[in-house]
C-alpha positions in Angstrom: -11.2 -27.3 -9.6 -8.6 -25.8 -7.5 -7.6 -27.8 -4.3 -5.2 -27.2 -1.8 -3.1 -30.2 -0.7 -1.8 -29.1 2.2 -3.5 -26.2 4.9 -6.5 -24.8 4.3 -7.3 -21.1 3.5 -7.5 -19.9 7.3 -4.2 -20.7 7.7 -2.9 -18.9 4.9 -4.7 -15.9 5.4 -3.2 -15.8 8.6 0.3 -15.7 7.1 -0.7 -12.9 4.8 0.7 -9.8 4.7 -0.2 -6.2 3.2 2.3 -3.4 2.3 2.1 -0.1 1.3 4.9 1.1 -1.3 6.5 3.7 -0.4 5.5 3.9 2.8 5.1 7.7 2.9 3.6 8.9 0.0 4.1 12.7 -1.2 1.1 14.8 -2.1 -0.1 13.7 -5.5 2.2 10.4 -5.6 0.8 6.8 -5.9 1.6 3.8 -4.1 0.9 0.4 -4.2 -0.7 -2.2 -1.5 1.6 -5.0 -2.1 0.1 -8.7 -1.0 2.7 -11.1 0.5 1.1 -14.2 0.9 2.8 -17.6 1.3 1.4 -19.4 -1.8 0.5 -18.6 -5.4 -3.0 -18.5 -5.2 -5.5 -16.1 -6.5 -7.1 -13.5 -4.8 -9.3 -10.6 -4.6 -7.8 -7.3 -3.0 -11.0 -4.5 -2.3 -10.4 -1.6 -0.1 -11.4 2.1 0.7 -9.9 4.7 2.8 -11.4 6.4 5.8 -11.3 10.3 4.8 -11.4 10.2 1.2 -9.4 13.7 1.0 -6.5 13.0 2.1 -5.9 9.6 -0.2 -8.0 7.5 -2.7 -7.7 3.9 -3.7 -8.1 3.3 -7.1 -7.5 0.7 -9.8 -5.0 -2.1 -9.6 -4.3 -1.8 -5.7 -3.2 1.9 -6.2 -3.1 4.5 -3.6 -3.3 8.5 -4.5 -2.1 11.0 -1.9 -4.8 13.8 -2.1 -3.4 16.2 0.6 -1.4 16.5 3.4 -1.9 14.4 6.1 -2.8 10.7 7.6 -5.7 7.8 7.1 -6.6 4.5 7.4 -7.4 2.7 4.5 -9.4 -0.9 5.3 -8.6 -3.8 3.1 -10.2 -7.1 2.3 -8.9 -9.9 0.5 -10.5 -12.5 -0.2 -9.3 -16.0 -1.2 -12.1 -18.2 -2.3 -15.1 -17.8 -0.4 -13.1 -17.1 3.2 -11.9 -13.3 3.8 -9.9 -11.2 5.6 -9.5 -7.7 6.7 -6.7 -5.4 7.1 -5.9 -2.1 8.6 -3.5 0.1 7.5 -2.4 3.6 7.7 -1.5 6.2 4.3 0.8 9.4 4.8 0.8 12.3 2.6 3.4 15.0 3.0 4.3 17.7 0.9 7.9 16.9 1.1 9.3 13.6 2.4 11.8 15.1 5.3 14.4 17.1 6.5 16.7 14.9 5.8 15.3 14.1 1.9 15.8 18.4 1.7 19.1 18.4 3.2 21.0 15.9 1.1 19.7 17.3 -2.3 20.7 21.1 -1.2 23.7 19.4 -0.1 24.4 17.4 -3.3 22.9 19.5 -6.1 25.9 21.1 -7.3 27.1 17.7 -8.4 24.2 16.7 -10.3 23.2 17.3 -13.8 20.3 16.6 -15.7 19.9 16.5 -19.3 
């Protein structure tokens, strides 16, 4: 049996932290919810997204852009028999940016792929 010796669960759920990587995803990219929490500990990650056309969550924390545009995607993680729940937001764009665009027109010339 498993027993923390100092803390309790509360606490480190509190310090716990979810990220989404890359933070803006392009239209049929995945990502990844990333879990920063403060021990090595395991734990369950579930979640869903709002408006399931615009991005998916499936297996092994892993986040599909469908189509263009923005959702919230609600997370649990549960350590043990306490839980927690997260918000977070998921942005898919069929290019990343003016400024993605500019540097590779920009650049291109100089670059060769084999």
């Amino acid at each position: 049996k498993a027993v923390l010796i100092y803390g309790n669960v509360q606490s480190l759920l509190k310090r716990t932290r979810i990220d989404l990587y890359p933070a803006v995803l392009g239209v049929n990219d995945t990502g990844t919810f990333y879990v920063n929490l403060p021990a090595f500990i395991p734990y369950t990650l579930t979640g869903e997204t709002i408006n399931t056309a615009i991005a998916k969550i499936g297996e092994k924390n892993a986040v599909k852009a469908v189509s263009e545009g923005r959702t919230k995607a609600l997370l649990t993680i549960r350590i043990g028999k306490e839980e927690r729940q997260f918000e977070k937001t998921v942005s898919g764009l069929y290019r990343y940016g003016k400024r993605a665009n500019r540097y590779w027109h920009r650049h291109r010339d100089r670059w060769t792929f084999s």
